[in-house]
C-alpha positions, 0 to 999 in steps of 0.5 A: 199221168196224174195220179188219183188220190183214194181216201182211206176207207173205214170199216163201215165203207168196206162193208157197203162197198161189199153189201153192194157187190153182192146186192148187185151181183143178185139183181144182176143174176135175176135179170139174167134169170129172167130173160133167159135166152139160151145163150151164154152171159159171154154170148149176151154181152158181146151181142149187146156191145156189137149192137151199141157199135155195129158195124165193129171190127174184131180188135175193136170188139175183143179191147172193149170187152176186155178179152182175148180175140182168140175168146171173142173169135169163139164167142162170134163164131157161136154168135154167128152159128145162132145166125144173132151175128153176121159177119161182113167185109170192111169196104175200106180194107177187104181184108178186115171183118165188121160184125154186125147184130143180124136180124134174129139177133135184134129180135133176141135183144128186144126180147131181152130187154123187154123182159127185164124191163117187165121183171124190174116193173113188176119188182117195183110194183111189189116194194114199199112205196118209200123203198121205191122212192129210194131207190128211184131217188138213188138213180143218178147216184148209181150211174154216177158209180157206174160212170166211175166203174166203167172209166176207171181203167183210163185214170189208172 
């Protein structure tokens, strides 16, 4: 396993990298305050992930959401209670359950996601036109952390 080699960070490092969890964390909550749901950030996670995988199975689902089965069986089975989720039999092991987003659920995801596009558009329409810029600018550059983030578990 090769080791990855981290830089020392200086003070000043540290701090953007504190400024920029907590401007993340902010953005983060007004989304979810914008699209209020009714559900849990949990519940909305995992509806999110089932749909980007569907149809998936449990283990599956709990290793990529990076909790429990016991926690995910809890969080589906609320899932299904709100009929966002259904539940159906593996055709190549009757034994194993495959999730799946039903149909009110694809409604739910759409309905997300159209108002947290329509909050951050409206955000942007309200900034300076050179932070806007900025930003926009600063969009490769954000996915690129995020790749970095998201994978940073198999480089360990």
């Amino acid at each position: 396993m090769a080791q990855v080699n981290s830089p020392v960070m200086t003070t000043d490092e540290k701090s953007a990298a504190a400024a920029l969890r907590v401007t993340i964390a902010r953005i983060y909550r007004a989304l979810r305050l914008s699209a209020a749901s009714g559900i849990t950030p949990s519940q909305v996670s995992v509806l999110f992930r089932v749909e980007q995988c569907e149809p998936v199975r449990m283990g599956i689902l709990a290793h990529l959401e990076a909790i429990t089965p016991a926690t995910l069986s809890k969080v589906v089975d609320s899932l299904e209670a709100l009929e966002l989720v259904e539940r159906e039999p593996d055709p190549l092991d009757g034994r194993v359950t495959l999730i799946r987003v039903s149909t009110t659920g694809h409604r739910l995801i759409e309905a997300q996601r159209a108002a947290t596009t329509r909050a951050l558009e409206e955000a942007l329409g309200k900034m300076e036109d050179s932070h806007r810029e900025l930003l926009l600018e600063s969009l490769p550059a954000l996915e690129g952390l995020a790749e970095i983030l998201l994978t940073r578990d198999e480089n360990l």
